[in-house]
C-alpha positions in Angstrom: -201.2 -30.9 63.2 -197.7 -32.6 63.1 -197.0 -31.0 60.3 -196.7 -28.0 63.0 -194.2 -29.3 65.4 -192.0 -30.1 62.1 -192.0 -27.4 61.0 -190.9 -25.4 64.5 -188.3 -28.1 64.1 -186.9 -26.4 61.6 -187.5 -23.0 63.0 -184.2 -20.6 63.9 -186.0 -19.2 66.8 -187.1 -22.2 68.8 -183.6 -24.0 68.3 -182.7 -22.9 71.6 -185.6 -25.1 73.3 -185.1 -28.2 70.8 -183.7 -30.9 72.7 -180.4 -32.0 71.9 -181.4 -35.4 71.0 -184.2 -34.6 68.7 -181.8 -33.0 66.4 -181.7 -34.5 63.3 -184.0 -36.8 64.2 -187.0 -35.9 62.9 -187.7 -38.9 60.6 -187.5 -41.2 64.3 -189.9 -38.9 65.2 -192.0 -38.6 62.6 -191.5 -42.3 60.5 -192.7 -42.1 57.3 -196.0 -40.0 58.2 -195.0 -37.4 55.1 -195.5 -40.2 52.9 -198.9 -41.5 54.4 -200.0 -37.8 54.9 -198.9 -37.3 50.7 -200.8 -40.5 49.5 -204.2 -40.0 51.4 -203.9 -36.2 50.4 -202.8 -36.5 47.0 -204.2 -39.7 45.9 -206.4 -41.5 47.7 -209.0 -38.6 49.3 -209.6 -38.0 45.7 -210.4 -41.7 44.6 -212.6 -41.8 47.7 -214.8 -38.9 46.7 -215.3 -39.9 43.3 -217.6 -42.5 45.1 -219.5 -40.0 46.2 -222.4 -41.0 44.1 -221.1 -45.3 43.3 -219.9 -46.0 46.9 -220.4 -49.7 45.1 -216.9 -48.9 44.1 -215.2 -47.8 47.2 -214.1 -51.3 47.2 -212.3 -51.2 43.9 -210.0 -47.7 45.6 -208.6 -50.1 48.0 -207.8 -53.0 46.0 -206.4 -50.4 43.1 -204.1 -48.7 46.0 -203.5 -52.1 48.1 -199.9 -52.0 47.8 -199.5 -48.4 48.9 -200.9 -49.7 52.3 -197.9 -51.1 53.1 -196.4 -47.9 53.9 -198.6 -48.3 57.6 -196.5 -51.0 58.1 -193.1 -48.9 57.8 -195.1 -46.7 60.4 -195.9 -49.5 62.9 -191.9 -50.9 62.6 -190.5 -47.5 63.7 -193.6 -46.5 66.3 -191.3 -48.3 69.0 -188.4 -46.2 68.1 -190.7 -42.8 67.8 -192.2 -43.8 71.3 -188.9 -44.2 73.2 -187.6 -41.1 71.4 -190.8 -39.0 72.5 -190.1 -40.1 76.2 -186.8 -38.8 76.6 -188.8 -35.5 75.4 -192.5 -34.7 76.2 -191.1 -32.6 78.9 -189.6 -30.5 77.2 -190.6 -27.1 76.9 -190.0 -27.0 73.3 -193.2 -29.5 73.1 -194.8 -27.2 75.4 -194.3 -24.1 73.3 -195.2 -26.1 70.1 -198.6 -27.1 71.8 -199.3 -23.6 72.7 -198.4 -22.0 69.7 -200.7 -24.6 67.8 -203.7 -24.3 70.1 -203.8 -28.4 70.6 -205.4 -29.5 73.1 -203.7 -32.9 73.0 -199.6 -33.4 72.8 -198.0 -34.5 69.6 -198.0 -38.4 70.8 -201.9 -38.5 70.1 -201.2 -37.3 66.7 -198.6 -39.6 66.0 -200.7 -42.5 67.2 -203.5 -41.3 64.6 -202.0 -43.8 61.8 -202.1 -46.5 64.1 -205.5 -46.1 64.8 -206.7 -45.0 61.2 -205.2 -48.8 60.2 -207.7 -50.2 62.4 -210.5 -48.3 61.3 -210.6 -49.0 57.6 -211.7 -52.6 58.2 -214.5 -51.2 60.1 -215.3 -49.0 57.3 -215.4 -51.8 55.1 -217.3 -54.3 57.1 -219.9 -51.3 57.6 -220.1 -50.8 54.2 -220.8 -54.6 53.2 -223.6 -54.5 55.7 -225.8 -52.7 53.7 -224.7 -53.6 50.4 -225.8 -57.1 50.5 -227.4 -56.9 46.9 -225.9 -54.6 44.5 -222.5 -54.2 42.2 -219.4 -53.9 44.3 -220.0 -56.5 46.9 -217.0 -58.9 46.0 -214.6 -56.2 45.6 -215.9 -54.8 49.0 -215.6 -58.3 49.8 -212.0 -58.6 48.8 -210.9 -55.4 49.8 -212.3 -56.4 53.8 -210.0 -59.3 53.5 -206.8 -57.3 52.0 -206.9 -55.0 54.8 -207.5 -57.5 57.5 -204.4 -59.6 56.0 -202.7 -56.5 56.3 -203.5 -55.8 60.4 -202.3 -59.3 60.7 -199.1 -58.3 58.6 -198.5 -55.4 60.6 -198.9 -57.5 64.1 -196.8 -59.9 62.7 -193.9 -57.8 62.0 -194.3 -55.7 64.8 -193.7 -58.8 67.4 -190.8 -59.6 64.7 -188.8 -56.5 65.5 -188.3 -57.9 68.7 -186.1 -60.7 67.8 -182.7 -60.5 69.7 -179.6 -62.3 69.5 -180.3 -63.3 65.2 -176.7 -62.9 63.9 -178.1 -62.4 60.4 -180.6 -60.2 58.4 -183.8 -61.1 59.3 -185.1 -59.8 56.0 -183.4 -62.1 54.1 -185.0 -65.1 55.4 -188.6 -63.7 53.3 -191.7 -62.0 54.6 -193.6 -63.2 58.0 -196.2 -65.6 57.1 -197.3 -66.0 60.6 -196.3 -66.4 63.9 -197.3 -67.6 67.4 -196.4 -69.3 71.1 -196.1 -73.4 71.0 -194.8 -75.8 73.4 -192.7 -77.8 71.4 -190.6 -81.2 72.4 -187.6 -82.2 70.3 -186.3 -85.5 69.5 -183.3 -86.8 67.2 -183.9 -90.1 66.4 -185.7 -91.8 63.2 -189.2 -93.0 63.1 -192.5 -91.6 64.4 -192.3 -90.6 68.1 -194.3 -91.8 70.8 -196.8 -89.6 72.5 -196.2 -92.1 75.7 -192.0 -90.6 75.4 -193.5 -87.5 74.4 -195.4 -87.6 78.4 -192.1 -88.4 79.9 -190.7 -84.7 79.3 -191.8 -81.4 79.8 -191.6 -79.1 76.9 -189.9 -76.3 76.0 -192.3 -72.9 75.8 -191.1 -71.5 72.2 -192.4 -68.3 70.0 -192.1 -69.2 66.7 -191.8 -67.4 63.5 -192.8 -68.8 59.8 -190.6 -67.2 57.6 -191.1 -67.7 53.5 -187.4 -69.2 53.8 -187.3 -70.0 57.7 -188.8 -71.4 60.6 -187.2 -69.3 63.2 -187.5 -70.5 67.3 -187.4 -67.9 70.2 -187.9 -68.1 73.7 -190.4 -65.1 74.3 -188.9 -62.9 77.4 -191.1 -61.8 80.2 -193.1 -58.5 79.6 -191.6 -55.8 81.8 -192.1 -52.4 82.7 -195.5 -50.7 82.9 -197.5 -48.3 80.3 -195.2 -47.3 77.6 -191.8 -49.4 78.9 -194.3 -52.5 78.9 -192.5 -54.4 75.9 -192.3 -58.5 75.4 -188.8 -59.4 73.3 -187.7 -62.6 71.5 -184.5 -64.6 71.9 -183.3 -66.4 68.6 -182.9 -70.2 69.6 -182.2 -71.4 65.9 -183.9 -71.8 62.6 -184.7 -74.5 60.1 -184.7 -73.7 56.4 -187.6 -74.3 54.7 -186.3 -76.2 51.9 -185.6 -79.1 54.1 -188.5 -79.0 56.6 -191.2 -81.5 56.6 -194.4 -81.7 58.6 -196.8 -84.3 59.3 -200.0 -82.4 60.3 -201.7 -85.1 63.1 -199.2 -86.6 65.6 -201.1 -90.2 66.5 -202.3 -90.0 69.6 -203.4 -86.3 70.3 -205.0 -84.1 67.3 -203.7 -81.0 68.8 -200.4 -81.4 68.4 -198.1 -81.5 64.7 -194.8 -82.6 63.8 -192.1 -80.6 62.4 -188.7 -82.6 61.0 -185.6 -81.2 59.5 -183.3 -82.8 57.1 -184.7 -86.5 57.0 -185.6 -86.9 60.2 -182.6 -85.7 62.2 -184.2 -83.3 63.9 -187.5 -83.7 65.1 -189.6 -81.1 66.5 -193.5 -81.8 67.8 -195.3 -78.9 68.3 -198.7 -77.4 70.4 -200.4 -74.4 70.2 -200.3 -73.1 73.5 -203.7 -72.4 75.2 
């Protein structure tokens, strides 16, 4: 299927209808789908039908191959890039052509949301799978493997609201691998000792989006969605971020179980924090 419209890419006769700004740009486009395409072809169809008769063991091909499912990630991170690039160009009638030629009855976009999709699926596939394999060999690996690909969804979500960070000077990457992240309402204090929760009432608090970094705790100010449909995106504006090494917590603040504290460098900073509901 995409395989198609690369391939016209590359085809003398319909450079006249390529769009200008699709030149060269067919790994935008495309992300790494070659390399997901190659792995599931190549490697991992074949592990999957040698479960034919023992699908006991389809849990072991996913723990074998869980590293190799990173690669969806690399997909998600680009899919914003591949989606504004497509816009500029469904029009054209180079897609048009390509869609004829291939007999689709759906455009290119519904094939290159395919991985997407597929990443949700295999936890389904899994969780199916444990359902009726509640007594036999292969239920902790199915087990396990359920778990590996639900951390990974929630690896992929985290990144993908990562690559919205704005204004962050630096590399991002350096700072480690998301842990987690999620919207707060945090109040900050400089001052030594415990705080209050009657100061705390006093002040309103600052609505933050905060990332957990394995080096940094990184504070953004979520921007308002905008846009409907495709143009409907949410971005992040870097506030600052504590290092990890000198980060403390205390996990109850007295007074109100919902909330935690967060202090920096002995207490110079401190930071209490609330889920926001």
């Amino acid at each position: 299927t995409w395989q198609g419209y690369r391939a016209e890419m590359d085809n003398p006769a319909m450079l006249i209808l390529l769009p200008p700004v699709l030149r060269s740009r067919k790994d935008v486009l495309f992300g790494n789908m070659p390399e997901i395409y190659d792995f599931h072809n190549k490697i991992f169809l074949h592990s999957l039908e040698n479960c034919l008769g023992a699908p006991e063991r389809v849990g072991c091909c996913f723990l074998d191959r869980r590293e190799d499912f990173q690669m969806y990630e690399k997909y998600c991170q680009n899919k914003p890039r591949s989606e504004s690039l497509w816009r500029q160009c469904s029009e054209s009638s180079f897609f048009q052509e390509c869609q004829r030629k291939l007999e689709h009855k759906l455009g290119l976009d519904s094939y290159l949301l395919k991985p997407v999709q597929r990443l949700t699926k295999y936890q389904l596939l899994l969780k199916e799978l444990l359902k009726y394999s509640t007594s036999c060999d292969g239920v902790q690996e199915l087990q396990e493997a359920l778990v590996a690909m639900l951390d990974l969804l929630k690896s992929v979500n985290d990144s993908m609201h990562q690559i919205s960070i704005t204004g962050y000077d630096g590399d991002l990457s350096e700072l480690g691998k998301v842990l987690m992240q999620g919207s707060f309402s945090v109040w900050t204090g400089h001052r030594k000792g415990p705080t209050k929760m009657k100061d705390l009432a006093r002040f309103k608090p600052m609505q933050r989006h905060l990332f957990l970094y394995e080096k940094a705790l990184v504070f953004c100010k979520k921007r308002e969605e905008h846009g409907d449909g495709y143009d409907k995106t949410s971005s992040y504006s870097f506030k600052h971020f504590l290092k990890m090494n000198a980060v403390g917590i205390t996990e109850n603040v007295k007074g109100d179980h919902r909330k935690f504290e967060i202090w920096y460098s002995g207490r110079e900073e401190v930071y209490v924090v609330q889920v926001c509901t």
